[in-house]
Jmol script that loads the backbone (N, CA, C; Angstrom):
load data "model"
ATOM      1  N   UNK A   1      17.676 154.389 -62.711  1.00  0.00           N
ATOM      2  CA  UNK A   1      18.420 153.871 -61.583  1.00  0.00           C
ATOM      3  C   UNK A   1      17.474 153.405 -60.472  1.00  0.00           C
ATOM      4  N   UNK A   2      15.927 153.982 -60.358  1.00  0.00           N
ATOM      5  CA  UNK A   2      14.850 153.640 -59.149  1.00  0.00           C
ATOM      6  C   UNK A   2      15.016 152.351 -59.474  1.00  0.00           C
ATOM      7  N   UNK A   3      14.219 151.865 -60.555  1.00  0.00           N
ATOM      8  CA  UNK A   3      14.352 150.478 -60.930  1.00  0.00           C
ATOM      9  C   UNK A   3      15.223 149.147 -60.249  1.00  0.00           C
ATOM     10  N   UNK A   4      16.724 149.716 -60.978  1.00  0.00           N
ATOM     11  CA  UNK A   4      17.674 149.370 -60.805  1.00  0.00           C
ATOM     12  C   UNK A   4      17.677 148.879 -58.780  1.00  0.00           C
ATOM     13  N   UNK A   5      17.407 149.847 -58.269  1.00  0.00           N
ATOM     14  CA  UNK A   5      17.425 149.782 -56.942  1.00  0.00           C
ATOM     15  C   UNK A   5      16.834 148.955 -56.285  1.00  0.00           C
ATOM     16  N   UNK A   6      15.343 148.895 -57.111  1.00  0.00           N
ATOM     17  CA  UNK A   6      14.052 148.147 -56.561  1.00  0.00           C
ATOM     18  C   UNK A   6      14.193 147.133 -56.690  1.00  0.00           C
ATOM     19  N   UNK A   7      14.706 146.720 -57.844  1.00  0.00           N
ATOM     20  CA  UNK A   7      14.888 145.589 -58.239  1.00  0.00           C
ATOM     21  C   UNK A   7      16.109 144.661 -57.386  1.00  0.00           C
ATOM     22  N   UNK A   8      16.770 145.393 -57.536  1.00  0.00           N
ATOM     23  CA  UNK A   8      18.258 144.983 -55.903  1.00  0.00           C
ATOM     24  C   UNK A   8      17.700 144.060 -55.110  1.00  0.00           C
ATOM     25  N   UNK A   9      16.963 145.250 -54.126  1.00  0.00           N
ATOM     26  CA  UNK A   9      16.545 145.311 -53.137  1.00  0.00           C
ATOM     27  C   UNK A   9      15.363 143.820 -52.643  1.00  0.00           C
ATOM     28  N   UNK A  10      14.268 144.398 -53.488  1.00  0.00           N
ATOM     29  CA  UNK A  10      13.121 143.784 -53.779  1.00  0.00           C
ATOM     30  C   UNK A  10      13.434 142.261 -54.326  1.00  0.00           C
ATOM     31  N   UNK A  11      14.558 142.028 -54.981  1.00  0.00           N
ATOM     32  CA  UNK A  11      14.859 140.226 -55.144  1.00  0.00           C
ATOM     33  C   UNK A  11      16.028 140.012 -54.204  1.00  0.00           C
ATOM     34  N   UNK A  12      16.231 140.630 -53.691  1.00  0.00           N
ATOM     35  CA  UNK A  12      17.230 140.406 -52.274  1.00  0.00           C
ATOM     36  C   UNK A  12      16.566 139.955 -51.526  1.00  0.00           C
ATOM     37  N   UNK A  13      15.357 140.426 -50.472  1.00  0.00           N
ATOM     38  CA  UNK A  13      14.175 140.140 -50.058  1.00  0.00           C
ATOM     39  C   UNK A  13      13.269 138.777 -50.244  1.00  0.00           C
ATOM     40  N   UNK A  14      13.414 139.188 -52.119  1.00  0.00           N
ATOM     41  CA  UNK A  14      12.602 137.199 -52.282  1.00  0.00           C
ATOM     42  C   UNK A  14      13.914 136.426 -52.481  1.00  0.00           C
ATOM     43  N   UNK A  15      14.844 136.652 -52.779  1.00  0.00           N
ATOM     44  CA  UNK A  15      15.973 135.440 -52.573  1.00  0.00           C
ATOM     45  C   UNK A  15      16.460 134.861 -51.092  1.00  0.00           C
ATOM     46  N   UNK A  16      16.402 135.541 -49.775  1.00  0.00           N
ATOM     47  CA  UNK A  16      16.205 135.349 -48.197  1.00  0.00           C
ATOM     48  C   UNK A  16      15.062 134.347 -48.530  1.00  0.00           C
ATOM     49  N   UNK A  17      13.220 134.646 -49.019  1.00  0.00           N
ATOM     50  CA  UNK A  17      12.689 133.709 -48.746  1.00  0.00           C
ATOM     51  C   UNK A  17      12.860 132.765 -49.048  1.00  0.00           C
ATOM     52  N   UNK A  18      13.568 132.923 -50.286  1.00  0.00           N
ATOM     53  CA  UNK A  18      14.016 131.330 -51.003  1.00  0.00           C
ATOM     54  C   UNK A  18      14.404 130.405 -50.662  1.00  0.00           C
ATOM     55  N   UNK A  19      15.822 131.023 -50.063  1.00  0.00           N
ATOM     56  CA  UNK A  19      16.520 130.108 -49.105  1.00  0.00           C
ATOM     57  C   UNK A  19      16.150 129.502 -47.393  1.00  0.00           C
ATOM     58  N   UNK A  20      14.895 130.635 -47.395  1.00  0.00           N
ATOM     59  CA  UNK A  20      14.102 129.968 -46.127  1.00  0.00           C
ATOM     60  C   UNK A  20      13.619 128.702 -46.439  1.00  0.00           C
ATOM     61  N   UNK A  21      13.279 128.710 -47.572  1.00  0.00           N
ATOM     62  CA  UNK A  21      12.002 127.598 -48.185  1.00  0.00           C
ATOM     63  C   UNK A  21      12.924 126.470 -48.353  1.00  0.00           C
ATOM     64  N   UNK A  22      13.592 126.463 -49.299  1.00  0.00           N
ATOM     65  CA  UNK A  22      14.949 125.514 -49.411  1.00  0.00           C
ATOM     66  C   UNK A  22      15.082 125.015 -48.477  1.00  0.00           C
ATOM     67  N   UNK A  23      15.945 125.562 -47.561  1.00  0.00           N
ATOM     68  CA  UNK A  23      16.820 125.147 -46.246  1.00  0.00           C
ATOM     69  C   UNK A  23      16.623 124.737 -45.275  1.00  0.00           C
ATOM     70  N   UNK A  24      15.116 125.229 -44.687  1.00  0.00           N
ATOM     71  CA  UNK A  24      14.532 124.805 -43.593  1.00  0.00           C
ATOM     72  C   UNK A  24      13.165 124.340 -43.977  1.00  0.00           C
ATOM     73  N   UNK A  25      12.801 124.259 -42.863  1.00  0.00           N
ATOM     74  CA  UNK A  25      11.637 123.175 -43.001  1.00  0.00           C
ATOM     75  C   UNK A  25      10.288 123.949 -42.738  1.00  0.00           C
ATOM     76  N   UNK A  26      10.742 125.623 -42.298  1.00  0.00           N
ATOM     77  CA  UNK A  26       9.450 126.517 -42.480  1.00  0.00           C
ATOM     78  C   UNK A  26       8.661 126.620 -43.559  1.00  0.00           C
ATOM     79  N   UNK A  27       7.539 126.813 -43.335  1.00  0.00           N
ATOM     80  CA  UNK A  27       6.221 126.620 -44.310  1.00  0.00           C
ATOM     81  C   UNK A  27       6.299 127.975 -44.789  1.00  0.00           C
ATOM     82  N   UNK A  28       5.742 128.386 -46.424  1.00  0.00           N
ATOM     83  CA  UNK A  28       5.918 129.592 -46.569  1.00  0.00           C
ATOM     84  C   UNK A  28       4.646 130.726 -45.740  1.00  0.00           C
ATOM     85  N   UNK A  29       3.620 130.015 -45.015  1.00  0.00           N
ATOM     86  CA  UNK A  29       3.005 130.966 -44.168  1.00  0.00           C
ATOM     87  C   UNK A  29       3.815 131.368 -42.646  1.00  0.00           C
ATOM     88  N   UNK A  30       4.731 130.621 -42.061  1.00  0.00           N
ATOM     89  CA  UNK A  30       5.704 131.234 -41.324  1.00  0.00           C
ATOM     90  C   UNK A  30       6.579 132.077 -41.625  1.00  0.00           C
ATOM     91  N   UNK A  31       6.995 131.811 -43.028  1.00  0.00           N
ATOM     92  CA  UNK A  31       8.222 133.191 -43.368  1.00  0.00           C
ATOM     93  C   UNK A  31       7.269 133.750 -43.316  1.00  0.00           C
ATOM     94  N   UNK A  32       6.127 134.104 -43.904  1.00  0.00           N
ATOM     95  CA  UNK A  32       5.465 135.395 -44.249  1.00  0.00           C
ATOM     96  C   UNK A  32       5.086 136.293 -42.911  1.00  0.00           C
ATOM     97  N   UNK A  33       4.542 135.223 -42.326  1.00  0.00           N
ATOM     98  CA  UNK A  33       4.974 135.748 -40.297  1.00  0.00           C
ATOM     99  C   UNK A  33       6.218 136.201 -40.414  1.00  0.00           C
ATOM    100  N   UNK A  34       7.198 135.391 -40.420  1.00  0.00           N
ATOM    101  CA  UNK A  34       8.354 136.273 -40.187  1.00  0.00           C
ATOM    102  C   UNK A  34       8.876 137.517 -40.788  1.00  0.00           C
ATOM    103  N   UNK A  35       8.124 137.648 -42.171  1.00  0.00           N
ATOM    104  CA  UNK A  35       9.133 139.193 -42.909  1.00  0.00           C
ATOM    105  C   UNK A  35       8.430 139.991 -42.251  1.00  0.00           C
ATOM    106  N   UNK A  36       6.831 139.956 -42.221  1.00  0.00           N
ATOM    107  CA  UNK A  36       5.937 140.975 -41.921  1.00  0.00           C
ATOM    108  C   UNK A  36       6.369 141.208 -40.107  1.00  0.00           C
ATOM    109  N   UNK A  37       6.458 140.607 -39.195  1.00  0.00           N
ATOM    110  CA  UNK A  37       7.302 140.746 -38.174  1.00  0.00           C
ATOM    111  C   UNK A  37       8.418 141.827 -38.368  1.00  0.00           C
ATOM    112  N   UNK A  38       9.381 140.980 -38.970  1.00  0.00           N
ATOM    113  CA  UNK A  38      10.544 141.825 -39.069  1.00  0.00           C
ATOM    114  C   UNK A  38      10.832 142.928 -39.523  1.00  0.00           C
ATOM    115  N   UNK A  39       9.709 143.409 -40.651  1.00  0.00           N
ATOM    116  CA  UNK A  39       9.758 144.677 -41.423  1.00  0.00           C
ATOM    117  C   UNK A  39       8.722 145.858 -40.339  1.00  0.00           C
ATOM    118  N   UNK A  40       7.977 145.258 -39.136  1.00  0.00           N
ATOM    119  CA  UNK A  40       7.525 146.171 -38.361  1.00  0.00           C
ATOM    120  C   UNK A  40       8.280 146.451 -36.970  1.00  0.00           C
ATOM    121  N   UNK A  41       9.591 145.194 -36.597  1.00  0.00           N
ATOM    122  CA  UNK A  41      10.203 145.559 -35.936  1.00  0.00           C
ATOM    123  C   UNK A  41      11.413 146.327 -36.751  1.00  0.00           C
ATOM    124  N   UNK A  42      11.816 146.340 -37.505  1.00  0.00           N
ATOM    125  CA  UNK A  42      13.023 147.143 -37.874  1.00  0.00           C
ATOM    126  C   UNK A  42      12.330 148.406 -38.328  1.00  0.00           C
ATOM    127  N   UNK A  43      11.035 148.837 -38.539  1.00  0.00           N
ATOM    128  CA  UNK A  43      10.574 150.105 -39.121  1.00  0.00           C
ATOM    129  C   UNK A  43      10.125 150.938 -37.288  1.00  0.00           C
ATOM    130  N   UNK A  44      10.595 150.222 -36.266  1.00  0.00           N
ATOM    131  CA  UNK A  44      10.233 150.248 -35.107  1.00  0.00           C
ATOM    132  C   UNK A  44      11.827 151.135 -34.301  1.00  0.00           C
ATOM    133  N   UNK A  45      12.602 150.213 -35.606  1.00  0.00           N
ATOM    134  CA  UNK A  45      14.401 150.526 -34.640  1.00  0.00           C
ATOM    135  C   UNK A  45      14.665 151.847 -35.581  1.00  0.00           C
ATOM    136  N   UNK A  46      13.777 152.040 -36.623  1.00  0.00           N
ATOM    137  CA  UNK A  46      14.382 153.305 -37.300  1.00  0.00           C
ATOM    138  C   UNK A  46      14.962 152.549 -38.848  1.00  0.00           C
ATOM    139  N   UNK A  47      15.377 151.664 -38.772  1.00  0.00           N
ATOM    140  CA  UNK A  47      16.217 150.864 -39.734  1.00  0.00           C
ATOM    141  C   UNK A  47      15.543 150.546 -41.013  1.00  0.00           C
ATOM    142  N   UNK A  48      14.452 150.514 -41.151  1.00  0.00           N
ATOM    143  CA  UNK A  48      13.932 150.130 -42.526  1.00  0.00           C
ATOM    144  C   UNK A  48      13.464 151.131 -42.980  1.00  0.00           C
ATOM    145  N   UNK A  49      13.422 152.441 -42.411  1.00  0.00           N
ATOM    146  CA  UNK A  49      12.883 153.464 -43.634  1.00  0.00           C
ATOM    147  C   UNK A  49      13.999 154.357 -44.134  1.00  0.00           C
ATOM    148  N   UNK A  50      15.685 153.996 -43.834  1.00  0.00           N
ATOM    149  CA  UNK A  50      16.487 154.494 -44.861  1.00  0.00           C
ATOM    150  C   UNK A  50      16.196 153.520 -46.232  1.00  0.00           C
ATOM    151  N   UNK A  51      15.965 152.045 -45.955  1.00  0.00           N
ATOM    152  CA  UNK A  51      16.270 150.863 -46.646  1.00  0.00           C
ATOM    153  C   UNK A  51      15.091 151.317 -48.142  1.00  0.00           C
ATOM    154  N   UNK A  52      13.949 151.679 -47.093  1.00  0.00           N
ATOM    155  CA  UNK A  52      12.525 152.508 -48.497  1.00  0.00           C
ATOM    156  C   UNK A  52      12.968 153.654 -49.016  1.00  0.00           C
ATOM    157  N   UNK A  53      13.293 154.725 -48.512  1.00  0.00           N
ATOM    158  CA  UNK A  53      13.934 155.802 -49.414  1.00  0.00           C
ATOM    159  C   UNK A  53      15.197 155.145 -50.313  1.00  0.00           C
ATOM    160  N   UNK A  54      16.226 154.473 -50.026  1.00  0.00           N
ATOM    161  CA  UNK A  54      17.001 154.217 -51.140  1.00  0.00           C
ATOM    162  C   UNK A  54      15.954 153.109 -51.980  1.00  0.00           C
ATOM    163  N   UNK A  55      15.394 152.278 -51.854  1.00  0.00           N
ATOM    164  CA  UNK A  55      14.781 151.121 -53.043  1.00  0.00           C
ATOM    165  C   UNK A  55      13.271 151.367 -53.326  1.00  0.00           C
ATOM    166  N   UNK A  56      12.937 152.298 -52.601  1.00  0.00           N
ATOM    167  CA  UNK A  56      11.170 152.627 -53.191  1.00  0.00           C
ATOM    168  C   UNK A  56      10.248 151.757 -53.060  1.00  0.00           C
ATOM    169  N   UNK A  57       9.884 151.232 -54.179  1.00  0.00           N
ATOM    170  CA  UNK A  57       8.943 150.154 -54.175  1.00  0.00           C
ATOM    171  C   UNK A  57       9.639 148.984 -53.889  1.00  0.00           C
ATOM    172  N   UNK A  58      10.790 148.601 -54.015  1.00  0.00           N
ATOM    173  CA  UNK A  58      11.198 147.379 -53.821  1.00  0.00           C
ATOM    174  C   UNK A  58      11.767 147.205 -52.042  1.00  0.00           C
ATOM    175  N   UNK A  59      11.402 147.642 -51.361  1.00  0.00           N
ATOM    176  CA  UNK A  59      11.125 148.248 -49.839  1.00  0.00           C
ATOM    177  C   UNK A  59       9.919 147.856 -49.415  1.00  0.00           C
ATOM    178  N   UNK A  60       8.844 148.419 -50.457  1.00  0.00           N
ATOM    179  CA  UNK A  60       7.580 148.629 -49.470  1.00  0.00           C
ATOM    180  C   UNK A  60       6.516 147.482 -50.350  1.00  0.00           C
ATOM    181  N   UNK A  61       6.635 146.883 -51.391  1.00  0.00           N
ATOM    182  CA  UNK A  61       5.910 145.774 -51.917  1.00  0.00           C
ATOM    183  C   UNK A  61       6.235 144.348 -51.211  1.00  0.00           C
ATOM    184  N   UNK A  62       7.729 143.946 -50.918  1.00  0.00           N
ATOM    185  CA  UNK A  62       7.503 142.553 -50.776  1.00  0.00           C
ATOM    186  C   UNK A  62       6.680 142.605 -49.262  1.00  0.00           C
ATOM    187  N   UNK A  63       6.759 141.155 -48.791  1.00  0.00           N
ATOM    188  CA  UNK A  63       6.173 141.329 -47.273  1.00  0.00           C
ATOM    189  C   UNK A  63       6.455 142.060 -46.235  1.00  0.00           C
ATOM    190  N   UNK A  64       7.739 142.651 -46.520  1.00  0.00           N
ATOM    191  CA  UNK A  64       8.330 143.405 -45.318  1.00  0.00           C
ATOM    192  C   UNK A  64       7.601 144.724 -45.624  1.00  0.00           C
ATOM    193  N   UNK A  65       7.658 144.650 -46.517  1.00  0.00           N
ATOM    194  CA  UNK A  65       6.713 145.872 -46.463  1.00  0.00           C
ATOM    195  C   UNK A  65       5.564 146.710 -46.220  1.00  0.00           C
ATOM    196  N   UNK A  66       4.853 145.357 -45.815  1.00  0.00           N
ATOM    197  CA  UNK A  66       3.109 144.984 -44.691  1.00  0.00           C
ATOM    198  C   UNK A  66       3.447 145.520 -43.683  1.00  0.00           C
ATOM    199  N   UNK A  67       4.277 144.876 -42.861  1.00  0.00           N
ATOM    200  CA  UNK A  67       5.254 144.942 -41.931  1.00  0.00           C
ATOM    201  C   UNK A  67       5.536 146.915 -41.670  1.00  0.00           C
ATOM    202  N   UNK A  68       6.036 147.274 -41.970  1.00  0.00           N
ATOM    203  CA  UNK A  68       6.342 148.788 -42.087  1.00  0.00           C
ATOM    204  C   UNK A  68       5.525 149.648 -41.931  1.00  0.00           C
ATOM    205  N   UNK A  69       4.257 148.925 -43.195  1.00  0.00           N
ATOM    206  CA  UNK A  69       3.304 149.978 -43.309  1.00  0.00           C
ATOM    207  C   UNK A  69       2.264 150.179 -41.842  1.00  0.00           C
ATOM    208  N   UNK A  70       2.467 148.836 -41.362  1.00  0.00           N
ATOM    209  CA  UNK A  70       1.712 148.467 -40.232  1.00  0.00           C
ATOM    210  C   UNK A  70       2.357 149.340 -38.906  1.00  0.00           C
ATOM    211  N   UNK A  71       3.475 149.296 -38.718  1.00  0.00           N
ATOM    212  CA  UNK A  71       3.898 149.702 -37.740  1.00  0.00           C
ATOM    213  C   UNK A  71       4.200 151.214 -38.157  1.00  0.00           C
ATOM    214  N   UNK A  72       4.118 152.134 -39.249  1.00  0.00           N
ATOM    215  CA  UNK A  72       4.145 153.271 -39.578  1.00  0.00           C
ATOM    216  C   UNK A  72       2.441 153.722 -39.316  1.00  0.00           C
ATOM    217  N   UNK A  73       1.590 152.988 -39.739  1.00  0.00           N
ATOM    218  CA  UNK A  73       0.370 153.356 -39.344  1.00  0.00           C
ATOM    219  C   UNK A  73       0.299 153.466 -37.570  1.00  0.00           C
ATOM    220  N   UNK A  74       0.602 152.498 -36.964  1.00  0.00           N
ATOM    221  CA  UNK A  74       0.670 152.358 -35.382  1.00  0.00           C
ATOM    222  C   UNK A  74       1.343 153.572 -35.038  1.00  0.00           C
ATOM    223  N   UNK A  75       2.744 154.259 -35.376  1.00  0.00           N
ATOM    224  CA  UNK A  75       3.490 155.054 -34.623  1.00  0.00           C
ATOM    225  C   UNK A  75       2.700 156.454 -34.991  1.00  0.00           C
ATOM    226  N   UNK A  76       1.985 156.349 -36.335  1.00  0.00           N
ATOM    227  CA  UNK A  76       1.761 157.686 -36.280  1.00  0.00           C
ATOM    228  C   UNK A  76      -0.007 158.176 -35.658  1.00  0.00           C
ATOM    229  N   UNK A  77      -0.361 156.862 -35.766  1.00  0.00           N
ATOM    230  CA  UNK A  77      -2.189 156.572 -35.364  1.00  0.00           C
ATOM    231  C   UNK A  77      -1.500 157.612 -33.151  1.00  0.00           C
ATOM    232  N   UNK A  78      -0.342 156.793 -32.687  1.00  0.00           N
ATOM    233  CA  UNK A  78      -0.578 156.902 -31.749  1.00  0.00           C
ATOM    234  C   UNK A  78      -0.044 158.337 -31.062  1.00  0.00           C
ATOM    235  N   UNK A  79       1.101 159.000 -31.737  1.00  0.00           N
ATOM    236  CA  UNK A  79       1.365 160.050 -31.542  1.00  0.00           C
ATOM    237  C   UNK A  79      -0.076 161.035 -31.994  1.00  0.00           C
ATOM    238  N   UNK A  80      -1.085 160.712 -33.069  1.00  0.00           N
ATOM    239  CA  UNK A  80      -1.881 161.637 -32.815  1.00  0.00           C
ATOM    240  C   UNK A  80      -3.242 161.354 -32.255  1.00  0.00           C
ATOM    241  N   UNK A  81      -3.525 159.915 -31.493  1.00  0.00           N
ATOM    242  CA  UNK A  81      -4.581 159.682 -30.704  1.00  0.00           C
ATOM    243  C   UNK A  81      -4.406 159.298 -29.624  1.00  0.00           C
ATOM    244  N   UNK A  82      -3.266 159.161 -29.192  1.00  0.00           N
ATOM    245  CA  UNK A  82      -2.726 158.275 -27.676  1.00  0.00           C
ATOM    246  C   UNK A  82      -2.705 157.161 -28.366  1.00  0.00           C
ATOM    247  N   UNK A  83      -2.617 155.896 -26.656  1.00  0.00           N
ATOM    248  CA  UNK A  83      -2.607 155.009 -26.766  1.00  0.00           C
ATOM    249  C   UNK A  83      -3.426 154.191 -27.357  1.00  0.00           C
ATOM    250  N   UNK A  84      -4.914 154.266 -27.851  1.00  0.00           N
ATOM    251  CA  UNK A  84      -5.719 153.789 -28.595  1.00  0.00           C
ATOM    252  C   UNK A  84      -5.404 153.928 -29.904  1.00  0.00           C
ATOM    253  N   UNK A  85      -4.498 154.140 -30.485  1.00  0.00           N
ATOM    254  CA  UNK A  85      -3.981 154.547 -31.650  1.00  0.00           C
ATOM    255  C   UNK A  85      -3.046 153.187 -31.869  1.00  0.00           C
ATOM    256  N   UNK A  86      -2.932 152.260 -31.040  1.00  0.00           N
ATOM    257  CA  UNK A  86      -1.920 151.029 -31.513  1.00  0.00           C
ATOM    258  C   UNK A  86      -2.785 150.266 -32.078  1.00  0.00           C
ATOM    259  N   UNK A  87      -4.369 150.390 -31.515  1.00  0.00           N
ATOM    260  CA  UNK A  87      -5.538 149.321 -32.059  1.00  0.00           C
ATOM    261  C   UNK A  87      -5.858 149.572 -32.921  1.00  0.00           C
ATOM    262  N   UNK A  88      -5.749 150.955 -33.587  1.00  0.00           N
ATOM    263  CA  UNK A  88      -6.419 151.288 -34.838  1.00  0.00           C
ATOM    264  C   UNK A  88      -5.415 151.869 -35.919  1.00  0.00           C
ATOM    265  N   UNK A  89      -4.061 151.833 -35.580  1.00  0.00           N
ATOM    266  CA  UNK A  89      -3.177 152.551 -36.559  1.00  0.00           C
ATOM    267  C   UNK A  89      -2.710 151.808 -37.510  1.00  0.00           C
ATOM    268  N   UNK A  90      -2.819 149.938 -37.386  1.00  0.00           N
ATOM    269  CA  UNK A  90      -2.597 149.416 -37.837  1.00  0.00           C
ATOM    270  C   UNK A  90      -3.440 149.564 -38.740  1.00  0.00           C
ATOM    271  N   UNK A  91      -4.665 148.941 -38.442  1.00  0.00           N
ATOM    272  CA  UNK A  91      -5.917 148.932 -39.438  1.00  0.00           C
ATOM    273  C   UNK A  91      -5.945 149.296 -40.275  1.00  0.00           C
ATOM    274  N   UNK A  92      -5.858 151.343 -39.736  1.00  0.00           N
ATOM    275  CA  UNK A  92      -6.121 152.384 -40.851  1.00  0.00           C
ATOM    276  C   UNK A  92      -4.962 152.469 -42.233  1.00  0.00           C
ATOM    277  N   UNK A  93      -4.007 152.462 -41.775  1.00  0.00           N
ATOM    278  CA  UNK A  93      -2.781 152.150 -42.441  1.00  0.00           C
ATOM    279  C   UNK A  93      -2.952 151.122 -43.439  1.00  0.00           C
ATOM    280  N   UNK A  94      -3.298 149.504 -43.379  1.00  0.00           N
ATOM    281  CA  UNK A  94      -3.542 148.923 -44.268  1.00  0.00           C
ATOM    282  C   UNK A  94      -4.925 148.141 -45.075  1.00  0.00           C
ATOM    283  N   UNK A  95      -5.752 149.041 -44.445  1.00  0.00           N
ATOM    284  CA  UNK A  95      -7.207 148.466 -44.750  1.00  0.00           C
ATOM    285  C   UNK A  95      -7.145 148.655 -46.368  1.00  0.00           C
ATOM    286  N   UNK A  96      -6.480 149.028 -47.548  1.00  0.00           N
ATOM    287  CA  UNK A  96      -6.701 149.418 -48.754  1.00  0.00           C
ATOM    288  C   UNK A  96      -6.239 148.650 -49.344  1.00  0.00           C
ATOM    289  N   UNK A  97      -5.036 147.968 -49.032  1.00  0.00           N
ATOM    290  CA  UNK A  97      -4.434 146.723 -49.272  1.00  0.00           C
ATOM    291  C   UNK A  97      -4.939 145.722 -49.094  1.00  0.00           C
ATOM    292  N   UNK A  98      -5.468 145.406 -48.118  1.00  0.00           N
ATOM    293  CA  UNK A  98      -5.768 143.742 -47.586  1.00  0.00           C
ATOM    294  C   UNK A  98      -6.975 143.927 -48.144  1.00  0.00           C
ATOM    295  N   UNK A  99      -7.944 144.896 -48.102  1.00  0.00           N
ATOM    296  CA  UNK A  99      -9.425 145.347 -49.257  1.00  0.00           C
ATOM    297  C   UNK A  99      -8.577 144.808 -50.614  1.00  0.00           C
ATOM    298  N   UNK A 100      -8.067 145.293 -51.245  1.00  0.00           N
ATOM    299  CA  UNK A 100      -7.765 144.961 -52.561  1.00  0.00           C
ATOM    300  C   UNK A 100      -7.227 143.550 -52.750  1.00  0.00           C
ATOM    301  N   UNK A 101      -6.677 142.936 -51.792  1.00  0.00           N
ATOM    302  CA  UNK A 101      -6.353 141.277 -51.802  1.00  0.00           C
ATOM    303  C   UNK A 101      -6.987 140.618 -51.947  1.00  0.00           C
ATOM    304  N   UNK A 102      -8.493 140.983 -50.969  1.00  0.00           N
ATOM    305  CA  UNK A 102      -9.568 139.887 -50.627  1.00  0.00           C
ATOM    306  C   UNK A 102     -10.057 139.814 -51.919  1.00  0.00           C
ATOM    307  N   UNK A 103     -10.371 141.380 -52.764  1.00  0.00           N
ATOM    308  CA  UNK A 103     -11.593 141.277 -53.916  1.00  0.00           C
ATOM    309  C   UNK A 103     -10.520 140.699 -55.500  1.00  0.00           C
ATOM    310  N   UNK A 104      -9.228 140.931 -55.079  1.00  0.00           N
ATOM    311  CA  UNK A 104      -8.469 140.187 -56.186  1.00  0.00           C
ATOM    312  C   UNK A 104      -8.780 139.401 -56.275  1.00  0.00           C
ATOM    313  N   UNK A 105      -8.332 138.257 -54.704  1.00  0.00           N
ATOM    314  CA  UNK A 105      -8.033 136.959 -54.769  1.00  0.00           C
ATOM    315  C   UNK A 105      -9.682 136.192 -55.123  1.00  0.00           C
ATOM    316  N   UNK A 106     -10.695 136.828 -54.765  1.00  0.00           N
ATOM    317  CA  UNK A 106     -11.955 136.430 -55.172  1.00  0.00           C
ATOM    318  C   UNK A 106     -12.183 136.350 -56.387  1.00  0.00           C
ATOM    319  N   UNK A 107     -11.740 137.721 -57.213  1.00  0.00           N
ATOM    320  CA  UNK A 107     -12.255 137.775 -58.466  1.00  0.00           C
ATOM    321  C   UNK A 107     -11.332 136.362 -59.173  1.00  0.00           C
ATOM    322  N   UNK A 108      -9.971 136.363 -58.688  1.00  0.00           N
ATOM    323  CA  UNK A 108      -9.444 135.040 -59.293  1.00  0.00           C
ATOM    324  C   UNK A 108      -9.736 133.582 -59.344  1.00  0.00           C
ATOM    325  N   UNK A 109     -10.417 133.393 -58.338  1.00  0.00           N
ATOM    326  CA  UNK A 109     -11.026 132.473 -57.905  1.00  0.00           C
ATOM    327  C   UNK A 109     -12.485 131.914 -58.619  1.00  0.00           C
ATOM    328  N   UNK A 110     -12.794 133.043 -58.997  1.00  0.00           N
ATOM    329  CA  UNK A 110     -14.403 132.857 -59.996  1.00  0.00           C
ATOM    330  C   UNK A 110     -13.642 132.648 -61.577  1.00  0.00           C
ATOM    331  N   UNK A 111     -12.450 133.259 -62.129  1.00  0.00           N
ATOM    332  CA  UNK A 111     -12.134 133.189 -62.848  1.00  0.00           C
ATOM    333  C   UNK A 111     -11.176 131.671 -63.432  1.00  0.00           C
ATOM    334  N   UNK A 112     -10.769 130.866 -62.080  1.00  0.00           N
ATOM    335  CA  UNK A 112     -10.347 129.662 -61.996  1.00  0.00           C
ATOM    336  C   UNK A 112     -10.832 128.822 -61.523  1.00  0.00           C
ATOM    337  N   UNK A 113     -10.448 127.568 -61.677  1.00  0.00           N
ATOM    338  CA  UNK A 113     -10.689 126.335 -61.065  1.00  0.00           C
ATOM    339  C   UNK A 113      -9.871 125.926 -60.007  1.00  0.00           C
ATOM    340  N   UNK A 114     -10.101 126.897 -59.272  1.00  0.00           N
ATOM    341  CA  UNK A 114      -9.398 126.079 -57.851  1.00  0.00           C
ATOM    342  C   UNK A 114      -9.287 124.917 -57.279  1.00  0.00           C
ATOM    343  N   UNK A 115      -8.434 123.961 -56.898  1.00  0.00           N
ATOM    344  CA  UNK A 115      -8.081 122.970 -55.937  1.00  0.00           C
ATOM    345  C   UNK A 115      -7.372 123.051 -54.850  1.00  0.00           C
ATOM    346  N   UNK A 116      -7.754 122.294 -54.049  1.00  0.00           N
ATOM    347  CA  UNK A 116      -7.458 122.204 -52.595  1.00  0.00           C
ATOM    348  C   UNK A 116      -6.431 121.031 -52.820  1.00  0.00           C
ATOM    349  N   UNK A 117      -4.680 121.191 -52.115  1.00  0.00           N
ATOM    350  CA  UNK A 117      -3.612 120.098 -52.394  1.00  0.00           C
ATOM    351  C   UNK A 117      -3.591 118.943 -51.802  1.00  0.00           C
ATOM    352  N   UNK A 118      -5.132 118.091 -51.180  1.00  0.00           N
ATOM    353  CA  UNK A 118      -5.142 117.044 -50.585  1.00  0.00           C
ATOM    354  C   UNK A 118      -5.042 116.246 -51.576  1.00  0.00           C
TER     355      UNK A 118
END
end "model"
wireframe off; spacefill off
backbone 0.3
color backbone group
């Protein structure tokens, strides 16, 4: 049934971007501003971490889920360092991720022939 959930959830999430992409004339690096936004203001109102306990991974993988982790790193960096804890809670929170993006997206990159869409 996790699955089941994640899966809900998690193409609920990419079907919104879809229809961003479709419908309007936003670029997909603005939605991605926008989920990651929105998944750190609603993990801000309280609202997105019933949404991760019911769907799991399909919560905390798509972009909104940057979003969360970011502002879960911030709330808790600052309750236990003060206010210097907004500059670094983010960071600490997702430095393992965005580490693992850079050396993916590199290793893919040696492994392909990249082009640029001019």
């Amino acid at each position: 049934m996790e699955y089941i959930k994640a899966f809900i959830v998690g193409g609920g999430i990419c079907v919104i971007g879809q229809i961003l992409l479709d419908r309007t004339k936003l670029t997909s690096g603005r939605i991605m501003v926008i989920f990651s936004v929105t998944g750190a203001f609603l993990t801000a109102l309280g609202v997105y971490q019933p949404v991760v306990e019911f769907a799991g991974a399909g919560a905390t993988v798509p972009i909104l889920g940057f979003g969360y982790s970011l502002a879960n790193g911030v709330i808790a960096e600052v309750k236990s360092e003060g206010l210097f804890g907004i500059m670094t809670g983010g960071l600490k929170a997702t430095a393992g991720g965005i580490s693992a993006a850079i050396a993916f997206g590199y290793l893919a990159a040696l492994f392909s022939n990249p082009k640029s869409k001019g």
